[in-house]
N, CA, C and O atoms as a Tripos MOL2 file, in Angstrom:
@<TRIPOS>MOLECULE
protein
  264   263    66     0     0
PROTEIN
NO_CHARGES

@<TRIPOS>ATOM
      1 N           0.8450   -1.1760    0.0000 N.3       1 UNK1
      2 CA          0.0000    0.0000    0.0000 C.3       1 UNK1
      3 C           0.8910    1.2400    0.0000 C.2       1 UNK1
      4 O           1.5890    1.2650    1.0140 O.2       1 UNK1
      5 N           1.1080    2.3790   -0.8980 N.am      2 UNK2
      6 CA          1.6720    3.6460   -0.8300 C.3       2 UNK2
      7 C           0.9540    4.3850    0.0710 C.2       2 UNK2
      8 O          -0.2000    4.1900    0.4530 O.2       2 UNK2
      9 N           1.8690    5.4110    0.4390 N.am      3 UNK3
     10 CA          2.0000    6.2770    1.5030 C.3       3 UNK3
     11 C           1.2430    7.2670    0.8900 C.2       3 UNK3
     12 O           1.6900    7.8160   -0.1160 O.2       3 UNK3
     13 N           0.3130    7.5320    1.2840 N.am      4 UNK4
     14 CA         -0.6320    9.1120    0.3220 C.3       4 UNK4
     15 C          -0.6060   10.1600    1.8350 C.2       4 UNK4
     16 O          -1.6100   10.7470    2.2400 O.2       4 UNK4
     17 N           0.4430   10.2080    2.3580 N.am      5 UNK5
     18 CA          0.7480   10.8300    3.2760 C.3       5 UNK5
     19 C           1.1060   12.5400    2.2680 C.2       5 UNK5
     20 O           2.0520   12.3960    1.4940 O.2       5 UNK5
     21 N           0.7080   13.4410    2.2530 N.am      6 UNK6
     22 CA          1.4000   15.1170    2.0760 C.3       6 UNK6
     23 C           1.8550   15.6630    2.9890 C.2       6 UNK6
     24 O           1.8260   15.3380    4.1760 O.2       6 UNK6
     25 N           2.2960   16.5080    2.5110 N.am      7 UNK7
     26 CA          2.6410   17.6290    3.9630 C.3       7 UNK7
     27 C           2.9670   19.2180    2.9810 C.2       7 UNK7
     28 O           3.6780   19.4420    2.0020 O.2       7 UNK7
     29 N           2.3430   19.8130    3.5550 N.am      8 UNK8
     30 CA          2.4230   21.5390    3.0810 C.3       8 UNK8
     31 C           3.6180   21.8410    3.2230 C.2       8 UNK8
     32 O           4.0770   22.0520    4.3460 O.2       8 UNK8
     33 N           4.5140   21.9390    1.8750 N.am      9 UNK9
     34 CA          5.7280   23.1210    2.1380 C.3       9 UNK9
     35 C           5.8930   24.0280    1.4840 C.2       9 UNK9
     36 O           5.2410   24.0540    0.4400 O.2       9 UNK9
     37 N           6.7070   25.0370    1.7420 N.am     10 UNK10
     38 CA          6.8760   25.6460    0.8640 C.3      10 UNK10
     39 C           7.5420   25.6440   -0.7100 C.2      10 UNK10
     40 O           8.5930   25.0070   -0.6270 O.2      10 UNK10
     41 N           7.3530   26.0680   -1.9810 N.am     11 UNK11
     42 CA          8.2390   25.4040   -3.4960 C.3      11 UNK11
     43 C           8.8200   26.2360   -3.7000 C.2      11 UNK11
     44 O           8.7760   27.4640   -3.6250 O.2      11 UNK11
     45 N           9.8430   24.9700   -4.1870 N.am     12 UNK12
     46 CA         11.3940   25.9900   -4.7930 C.3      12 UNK12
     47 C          11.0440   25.8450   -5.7010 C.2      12 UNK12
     48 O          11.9490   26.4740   -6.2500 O.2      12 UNK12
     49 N          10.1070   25.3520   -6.9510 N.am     13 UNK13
     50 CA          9.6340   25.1650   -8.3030 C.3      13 UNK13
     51 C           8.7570   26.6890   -8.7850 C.2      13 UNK13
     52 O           9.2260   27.4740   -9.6090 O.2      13 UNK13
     53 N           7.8870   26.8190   -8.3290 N.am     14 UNK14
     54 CA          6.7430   27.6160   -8.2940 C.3      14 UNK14
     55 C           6.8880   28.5280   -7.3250 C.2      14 UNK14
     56 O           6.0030   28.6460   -6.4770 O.2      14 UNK14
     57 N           7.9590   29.2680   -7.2990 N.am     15 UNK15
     58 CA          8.4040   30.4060   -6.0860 C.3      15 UNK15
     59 C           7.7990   31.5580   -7.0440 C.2      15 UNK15
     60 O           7.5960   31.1290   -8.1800 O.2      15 UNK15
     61 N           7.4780   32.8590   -6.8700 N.am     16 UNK16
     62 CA          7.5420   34.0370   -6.8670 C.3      16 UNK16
     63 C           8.3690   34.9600   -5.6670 C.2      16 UNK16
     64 O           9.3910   35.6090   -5.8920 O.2      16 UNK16
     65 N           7.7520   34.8670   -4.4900 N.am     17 UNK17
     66 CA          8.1910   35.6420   -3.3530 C.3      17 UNK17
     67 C           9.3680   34.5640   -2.3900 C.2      17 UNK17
     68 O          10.5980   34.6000   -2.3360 O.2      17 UNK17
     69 N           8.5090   33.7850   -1.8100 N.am     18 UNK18
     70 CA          8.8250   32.6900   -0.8400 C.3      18 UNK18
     71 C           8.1440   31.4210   -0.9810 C.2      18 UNK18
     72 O           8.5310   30.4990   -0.2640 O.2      18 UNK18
     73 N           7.2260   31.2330   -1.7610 N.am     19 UNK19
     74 CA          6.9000   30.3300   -2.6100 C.3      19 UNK19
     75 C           5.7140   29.5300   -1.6350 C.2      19 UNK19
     76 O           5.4440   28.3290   -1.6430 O.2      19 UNK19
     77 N           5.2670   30.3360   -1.0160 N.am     20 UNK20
     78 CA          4.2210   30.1720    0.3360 C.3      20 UNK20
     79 C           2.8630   29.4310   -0.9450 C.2      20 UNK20
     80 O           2.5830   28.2330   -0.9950 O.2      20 UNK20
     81 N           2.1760   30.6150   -1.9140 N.am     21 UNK21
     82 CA          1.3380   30.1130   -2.4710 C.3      21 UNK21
     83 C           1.6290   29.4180   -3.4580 C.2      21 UNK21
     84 O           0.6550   29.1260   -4.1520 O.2      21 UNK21
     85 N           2.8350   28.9410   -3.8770 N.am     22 UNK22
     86 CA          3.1650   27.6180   -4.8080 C.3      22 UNK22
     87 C           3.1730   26.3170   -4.4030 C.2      22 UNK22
     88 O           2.9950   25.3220   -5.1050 O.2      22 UNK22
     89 N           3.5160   26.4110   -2.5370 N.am     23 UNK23
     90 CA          3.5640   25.4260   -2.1330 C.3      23 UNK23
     91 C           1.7610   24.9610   -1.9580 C.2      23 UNK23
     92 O           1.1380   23.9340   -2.2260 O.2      23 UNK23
     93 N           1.4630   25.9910   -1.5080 N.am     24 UNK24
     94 CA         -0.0740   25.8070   -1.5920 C.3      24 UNK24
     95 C          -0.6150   25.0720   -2.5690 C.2      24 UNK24
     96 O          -0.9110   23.8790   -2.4960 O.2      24 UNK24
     97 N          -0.7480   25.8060   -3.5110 N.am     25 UNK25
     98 CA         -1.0270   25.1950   -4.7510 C.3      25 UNK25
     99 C          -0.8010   23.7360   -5.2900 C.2      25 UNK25
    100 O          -1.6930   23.1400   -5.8940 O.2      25 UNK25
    101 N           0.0730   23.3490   -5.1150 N.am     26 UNK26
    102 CA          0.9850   21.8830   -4.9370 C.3      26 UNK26
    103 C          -0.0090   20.8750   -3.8990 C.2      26 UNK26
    104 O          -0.2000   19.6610   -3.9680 O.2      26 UNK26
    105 N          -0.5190   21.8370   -2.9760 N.am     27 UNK27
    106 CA         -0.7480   21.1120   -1.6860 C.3      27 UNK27
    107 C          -2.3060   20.3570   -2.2670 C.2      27 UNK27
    108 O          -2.8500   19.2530   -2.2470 O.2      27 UNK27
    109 N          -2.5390   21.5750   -2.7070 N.am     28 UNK28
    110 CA         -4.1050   21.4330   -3.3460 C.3      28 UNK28
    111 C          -4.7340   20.6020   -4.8080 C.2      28 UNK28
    112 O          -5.8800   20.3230   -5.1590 O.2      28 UNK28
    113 N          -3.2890   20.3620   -5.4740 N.am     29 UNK29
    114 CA         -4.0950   20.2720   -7.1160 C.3      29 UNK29
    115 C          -4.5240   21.3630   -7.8510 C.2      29 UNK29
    116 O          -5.2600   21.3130   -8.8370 O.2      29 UNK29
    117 N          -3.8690   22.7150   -7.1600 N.am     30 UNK30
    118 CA         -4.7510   23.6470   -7.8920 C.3      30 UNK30
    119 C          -3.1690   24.8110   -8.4870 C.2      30 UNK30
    120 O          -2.2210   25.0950   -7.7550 O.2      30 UNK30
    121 N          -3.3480   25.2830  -10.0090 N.am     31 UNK31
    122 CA         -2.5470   26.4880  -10.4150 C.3      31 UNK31
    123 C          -2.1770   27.0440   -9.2540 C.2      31 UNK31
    124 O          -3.0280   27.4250   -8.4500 O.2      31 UNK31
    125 N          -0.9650   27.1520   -9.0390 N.am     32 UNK32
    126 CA         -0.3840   28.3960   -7.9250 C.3      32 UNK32
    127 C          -1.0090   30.0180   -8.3930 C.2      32 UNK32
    128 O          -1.4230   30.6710   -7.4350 O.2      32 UNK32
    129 N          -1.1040   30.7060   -9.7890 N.am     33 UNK33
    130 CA         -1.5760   31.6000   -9.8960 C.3      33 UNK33
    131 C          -3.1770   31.9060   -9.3030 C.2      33 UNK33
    132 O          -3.6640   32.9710   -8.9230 O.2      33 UNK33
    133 N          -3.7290   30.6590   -9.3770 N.am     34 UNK34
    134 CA         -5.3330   30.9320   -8.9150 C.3      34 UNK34
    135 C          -4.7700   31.4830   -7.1470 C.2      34 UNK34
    136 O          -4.9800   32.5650   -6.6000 O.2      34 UNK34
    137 N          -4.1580   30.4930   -6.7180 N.am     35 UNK35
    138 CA         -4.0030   30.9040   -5.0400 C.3      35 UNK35
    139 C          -3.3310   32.2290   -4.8840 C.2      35 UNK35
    140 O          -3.2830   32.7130   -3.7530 O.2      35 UNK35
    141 N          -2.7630   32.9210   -5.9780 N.am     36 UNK36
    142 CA         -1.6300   34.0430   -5.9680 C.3      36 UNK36
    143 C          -3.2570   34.9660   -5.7850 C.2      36 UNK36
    144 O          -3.7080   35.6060   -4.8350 O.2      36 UNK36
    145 N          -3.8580   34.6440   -7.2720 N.am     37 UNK37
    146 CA         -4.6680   35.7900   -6.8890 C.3      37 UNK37
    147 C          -5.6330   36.2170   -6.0300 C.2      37 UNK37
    148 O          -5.9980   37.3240   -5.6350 O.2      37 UNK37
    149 N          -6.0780   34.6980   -5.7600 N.am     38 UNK38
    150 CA         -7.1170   35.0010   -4.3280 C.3      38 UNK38
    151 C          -6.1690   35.6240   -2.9300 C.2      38 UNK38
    152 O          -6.5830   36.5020   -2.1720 O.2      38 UNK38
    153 N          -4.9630   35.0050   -2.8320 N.am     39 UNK39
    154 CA         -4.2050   35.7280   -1.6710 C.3      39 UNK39
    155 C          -4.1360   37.5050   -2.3120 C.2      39 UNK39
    156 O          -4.1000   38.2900   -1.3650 O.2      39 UNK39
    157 N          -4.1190   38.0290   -3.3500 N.am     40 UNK40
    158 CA         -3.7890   39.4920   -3.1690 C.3      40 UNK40
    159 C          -5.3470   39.9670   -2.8250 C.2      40 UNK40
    160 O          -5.6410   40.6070   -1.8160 O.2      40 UNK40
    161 N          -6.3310   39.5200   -3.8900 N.am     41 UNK41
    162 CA         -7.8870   39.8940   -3.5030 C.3      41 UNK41
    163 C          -7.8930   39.9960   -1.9160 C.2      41 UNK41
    164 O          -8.0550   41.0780   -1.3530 O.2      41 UNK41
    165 N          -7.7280   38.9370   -1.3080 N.am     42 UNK42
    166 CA         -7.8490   38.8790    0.3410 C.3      42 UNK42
    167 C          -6.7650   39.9870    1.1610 C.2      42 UNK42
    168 O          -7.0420   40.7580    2.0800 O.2      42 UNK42
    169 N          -5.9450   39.8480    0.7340 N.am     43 UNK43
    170 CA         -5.2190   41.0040    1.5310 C.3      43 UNK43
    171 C          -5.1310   42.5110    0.8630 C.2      43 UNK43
    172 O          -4.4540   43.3900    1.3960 O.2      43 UNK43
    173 N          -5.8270   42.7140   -0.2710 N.am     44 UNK44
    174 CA         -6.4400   43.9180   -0.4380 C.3      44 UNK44
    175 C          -7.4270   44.0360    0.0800 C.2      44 UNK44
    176 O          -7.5610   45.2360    0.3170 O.2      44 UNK44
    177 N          -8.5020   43.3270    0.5280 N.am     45 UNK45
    178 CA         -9.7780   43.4850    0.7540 C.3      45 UNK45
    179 C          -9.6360   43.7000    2.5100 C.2      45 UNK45
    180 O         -10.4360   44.4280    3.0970 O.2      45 UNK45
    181 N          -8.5090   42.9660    3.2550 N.am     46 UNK46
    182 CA         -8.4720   43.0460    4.6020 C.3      46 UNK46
    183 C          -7.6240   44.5230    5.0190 C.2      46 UNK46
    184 O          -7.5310   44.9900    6.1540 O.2      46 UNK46
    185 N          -7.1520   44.9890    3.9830 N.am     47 UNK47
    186 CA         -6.2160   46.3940    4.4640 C.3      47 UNK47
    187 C          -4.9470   45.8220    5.1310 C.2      47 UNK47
    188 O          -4.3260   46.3670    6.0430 O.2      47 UNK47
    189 N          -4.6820   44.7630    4.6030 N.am     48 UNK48
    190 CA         -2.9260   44.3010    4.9120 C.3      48 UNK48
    191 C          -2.6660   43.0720    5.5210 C.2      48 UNK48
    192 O          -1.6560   42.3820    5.3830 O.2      48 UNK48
    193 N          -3.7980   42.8160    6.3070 N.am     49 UNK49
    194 CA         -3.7500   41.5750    7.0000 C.3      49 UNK49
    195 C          -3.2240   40.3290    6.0870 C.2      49 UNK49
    196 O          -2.5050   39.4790    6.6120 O.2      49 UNK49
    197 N          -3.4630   40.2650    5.1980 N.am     50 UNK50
    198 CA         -3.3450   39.0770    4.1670 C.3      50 UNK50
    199 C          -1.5640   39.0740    3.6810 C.2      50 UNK50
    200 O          -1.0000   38.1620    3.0750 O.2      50 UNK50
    201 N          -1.0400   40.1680    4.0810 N.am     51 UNK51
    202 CA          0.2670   40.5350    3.8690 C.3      51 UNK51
    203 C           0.8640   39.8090    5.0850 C.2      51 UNK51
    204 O           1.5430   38.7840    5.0260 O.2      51 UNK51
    205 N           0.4570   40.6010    6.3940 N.am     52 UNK52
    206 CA          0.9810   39.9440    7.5810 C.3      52 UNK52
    207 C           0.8280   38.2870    7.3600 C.2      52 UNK52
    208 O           1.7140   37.5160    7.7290 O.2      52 UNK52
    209 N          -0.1330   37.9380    6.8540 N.am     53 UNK53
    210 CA         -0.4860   36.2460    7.2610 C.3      53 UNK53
    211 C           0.5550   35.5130    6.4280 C.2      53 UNK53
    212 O           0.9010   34.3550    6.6590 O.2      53 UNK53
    213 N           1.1030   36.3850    5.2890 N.am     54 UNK54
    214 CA          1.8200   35.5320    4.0950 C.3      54 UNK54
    215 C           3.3650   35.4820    5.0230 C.2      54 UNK54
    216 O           4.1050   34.5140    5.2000 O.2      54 UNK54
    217 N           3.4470   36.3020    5.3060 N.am     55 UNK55
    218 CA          4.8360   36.6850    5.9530 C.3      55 UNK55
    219 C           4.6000   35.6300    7.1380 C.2      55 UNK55
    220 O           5.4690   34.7680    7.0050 O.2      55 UNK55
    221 N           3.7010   35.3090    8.3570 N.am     56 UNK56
    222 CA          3.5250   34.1770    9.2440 C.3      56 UNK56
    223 C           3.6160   32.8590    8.6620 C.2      56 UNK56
    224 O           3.9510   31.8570    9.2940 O.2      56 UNK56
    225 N           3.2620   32.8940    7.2530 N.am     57 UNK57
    226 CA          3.1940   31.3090    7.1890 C.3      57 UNK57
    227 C           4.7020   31.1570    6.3790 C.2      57 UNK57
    228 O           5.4690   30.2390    6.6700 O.2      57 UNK57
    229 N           4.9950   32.0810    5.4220 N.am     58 UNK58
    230 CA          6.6850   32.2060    5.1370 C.3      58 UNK58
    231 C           7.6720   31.7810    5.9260 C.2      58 UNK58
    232 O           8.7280   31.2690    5.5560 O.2      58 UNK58
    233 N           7.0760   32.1480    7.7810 N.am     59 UNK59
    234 CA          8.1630   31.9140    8.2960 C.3      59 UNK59
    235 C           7.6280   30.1100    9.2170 C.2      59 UNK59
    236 O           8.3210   29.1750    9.6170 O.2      59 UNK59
    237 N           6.5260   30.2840    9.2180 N.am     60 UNK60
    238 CA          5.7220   28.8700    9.7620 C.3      60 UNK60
    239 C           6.2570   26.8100    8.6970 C.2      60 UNK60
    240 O           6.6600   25.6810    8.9750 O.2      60 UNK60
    241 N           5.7860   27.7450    7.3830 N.am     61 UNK61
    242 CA          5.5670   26.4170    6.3040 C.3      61 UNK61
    243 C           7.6160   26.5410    6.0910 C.2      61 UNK61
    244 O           8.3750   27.4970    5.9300 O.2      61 UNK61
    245 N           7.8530   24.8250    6.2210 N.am     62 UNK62
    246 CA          8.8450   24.7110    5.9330 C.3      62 UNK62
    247 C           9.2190   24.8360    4.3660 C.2      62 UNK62
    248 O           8.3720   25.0920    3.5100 O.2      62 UNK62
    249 N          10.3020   24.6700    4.1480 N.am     63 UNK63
    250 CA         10.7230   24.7950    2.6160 C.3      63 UNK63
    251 C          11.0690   23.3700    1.9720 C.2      63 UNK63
    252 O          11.3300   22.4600    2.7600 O.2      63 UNK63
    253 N          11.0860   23.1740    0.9370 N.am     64 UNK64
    254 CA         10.5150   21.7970    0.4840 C.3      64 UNK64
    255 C          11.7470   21.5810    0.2440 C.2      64 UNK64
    256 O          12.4350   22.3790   -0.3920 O.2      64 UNK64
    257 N          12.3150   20.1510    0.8600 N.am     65 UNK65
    258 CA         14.0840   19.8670    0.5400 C.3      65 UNK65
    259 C          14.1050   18.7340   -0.8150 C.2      65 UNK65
    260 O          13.3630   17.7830   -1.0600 O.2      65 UNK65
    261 N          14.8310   19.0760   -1.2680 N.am     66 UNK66
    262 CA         15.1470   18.4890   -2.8850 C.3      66 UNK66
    263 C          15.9990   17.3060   -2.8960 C.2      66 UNK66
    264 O          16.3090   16.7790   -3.9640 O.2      66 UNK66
@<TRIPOS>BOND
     1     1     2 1
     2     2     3 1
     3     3     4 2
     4     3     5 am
     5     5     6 1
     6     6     7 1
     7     7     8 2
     8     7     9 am
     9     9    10 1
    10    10    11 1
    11    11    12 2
    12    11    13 am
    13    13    14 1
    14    14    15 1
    15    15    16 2
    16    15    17 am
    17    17    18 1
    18    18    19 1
    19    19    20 2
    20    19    21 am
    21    21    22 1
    22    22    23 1
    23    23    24 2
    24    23    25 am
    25    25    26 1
    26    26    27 1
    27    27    28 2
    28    27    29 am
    29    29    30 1
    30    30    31 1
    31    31    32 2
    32    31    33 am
    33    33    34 1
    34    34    35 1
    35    35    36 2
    36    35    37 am
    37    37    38 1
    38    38    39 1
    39    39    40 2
    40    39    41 am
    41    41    42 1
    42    42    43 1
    43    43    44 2
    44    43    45 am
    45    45    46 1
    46    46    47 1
    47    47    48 2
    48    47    49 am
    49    49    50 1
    50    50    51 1
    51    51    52 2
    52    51    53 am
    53    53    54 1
    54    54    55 1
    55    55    56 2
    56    55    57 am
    57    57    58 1
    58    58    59 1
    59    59    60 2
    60    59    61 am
    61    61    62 1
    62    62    63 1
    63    63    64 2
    64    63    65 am
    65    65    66 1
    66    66    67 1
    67    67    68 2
    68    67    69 am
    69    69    70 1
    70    70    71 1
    71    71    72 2
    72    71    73 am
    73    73    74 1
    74    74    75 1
    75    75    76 2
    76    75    77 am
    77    77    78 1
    78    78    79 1
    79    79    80 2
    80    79    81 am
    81    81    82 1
    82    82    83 1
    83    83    84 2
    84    83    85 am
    85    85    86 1
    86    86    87 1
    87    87    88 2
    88    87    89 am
    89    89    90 1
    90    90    91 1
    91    91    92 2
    92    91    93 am
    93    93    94 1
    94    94    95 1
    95    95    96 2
    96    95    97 am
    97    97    98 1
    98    98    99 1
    99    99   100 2
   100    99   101 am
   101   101   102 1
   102   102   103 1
   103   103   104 2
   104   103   105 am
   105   105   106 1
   106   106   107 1
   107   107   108 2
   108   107   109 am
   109   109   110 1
   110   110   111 1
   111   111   112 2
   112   111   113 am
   113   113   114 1
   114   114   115 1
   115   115   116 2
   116   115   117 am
   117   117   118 1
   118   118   119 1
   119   119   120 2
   120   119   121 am
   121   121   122 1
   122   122   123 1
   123   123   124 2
   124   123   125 am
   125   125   126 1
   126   126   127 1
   127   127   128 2
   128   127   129 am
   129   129   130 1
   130   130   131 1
   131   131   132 2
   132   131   133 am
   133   133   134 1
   134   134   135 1
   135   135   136 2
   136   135   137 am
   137   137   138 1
   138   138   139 1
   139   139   140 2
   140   139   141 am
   141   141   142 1
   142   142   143 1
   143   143   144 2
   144   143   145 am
   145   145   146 1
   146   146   147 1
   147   147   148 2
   148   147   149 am
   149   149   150 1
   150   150   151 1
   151   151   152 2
   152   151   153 am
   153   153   154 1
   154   154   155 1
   155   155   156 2
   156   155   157 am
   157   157   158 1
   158   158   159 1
   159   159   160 2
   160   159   161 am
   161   161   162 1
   162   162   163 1
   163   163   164 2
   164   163   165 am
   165   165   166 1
   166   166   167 1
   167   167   168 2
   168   167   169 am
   169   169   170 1
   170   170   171 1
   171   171   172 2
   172   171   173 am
   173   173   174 1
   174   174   175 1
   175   175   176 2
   176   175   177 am
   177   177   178 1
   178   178   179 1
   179   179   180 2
   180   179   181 am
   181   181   182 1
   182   182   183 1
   183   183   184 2
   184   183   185 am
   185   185   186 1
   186   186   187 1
   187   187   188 2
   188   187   189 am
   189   189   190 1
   190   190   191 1
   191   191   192 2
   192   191   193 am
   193   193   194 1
   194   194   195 1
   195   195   196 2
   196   195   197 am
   197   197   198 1
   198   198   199 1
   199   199   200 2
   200   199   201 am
   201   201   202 1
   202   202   203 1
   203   203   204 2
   204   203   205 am
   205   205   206 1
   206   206   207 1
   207   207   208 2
   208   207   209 am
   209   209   210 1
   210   210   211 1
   211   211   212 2
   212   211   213 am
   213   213   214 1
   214   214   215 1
   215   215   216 2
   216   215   217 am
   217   217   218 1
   218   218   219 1
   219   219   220 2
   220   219   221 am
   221   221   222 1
   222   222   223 1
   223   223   224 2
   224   223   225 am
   225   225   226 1
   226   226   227 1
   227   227   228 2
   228   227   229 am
   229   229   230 1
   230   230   231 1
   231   231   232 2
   232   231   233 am
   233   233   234 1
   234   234   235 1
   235   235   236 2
   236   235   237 am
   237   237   238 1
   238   238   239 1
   239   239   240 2
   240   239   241 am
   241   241   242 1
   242   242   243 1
   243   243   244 2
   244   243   245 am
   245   245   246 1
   246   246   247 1
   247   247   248 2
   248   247   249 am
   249   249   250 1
   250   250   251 1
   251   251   252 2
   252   251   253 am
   253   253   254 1
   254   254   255 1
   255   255   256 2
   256   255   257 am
   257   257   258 1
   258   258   259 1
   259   259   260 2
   260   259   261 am
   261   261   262 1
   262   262   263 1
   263   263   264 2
@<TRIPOS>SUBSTRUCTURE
     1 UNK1         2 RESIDUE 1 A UNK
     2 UNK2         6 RESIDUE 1 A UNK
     3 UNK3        10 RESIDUE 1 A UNK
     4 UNK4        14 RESIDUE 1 A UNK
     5 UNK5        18 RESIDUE 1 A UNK
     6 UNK6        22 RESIDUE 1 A UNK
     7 UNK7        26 RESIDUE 1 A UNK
     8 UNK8        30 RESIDUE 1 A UNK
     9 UNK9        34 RESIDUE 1 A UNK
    10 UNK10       38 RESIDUE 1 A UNK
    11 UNK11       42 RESIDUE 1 A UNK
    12 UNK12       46 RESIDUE 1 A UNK
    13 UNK13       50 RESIDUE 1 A UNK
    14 UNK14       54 RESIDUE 1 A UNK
    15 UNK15       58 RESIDUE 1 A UNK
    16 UNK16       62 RESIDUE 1 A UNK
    17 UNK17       66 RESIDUE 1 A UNK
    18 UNK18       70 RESIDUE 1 A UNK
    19 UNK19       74 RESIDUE 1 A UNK
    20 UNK20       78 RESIDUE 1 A UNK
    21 UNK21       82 RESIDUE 1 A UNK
    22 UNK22       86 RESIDUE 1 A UNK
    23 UNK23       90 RESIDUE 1 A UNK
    24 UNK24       94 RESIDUE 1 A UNK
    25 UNK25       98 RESIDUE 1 A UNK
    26 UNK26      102 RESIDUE 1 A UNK
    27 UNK27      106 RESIDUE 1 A UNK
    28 UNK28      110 RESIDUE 1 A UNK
    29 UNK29      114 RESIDUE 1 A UNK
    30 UNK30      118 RESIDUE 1 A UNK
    31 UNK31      122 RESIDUE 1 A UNK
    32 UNK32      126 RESIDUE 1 A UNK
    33 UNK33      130 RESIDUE 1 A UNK
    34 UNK34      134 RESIDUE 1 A UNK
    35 UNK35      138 RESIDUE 1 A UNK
    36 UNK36      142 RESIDUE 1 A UNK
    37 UNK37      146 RESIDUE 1 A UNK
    38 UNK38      150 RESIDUE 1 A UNK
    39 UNK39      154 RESIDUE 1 A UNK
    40 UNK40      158 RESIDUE 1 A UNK
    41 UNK41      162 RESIDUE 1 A UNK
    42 UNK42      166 RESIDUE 1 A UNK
    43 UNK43      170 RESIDUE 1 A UNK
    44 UNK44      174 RESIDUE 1 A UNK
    45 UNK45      178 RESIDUE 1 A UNK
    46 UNK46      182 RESIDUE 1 A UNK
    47 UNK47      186 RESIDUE 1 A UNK
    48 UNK48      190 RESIDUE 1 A UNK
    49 UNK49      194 RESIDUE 1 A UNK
    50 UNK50      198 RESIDUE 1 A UNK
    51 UNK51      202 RESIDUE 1 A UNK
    52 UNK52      206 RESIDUE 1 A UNK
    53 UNK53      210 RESIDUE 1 A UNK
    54 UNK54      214 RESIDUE 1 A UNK
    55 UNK55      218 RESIDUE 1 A UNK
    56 UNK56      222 RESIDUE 1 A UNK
    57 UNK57      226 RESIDUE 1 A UNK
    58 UNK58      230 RESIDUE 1 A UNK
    59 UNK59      234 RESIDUE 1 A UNK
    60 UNK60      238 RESIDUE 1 A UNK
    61 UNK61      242 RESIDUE 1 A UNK
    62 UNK62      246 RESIDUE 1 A UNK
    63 UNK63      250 RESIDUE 1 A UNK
    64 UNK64      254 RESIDUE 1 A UNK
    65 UNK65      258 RESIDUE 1 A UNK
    66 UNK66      262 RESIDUE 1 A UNK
């Protein structure tokens, strides 16, 4: 039986910034750009908060070792 075990990290593939929503994306099955843009919608819409949260999980989500 394989391991269908994941784990959220951050991508060195699909980086822009810190590669927070690439890893996302990865995590999900889903385009990293779809998660890029819902993360700016959300942290435009919160007045920054969505900035602070990217920067918490930047430093939270590990980085994906190769």
């Amino acid at each position: 039986m394989e391991n269908d075990y994941r784990k959220l990290v951050r991508s060195r593939q699909n980086r822009t910034i810190c590669g927070v929503c690439g890893g996302i994306g990865e995590y999900l099955n889903v385009d990293p750009t779809v998660i890029r843009i819902i993360w700016v919608v959300c942290a435009l819409a919160s007045v920054g908060t969505g900035a602070v949260a990217y920067l918490i999980a930047a430093l939270l989500i590990p980085e994906e070792t190769c």
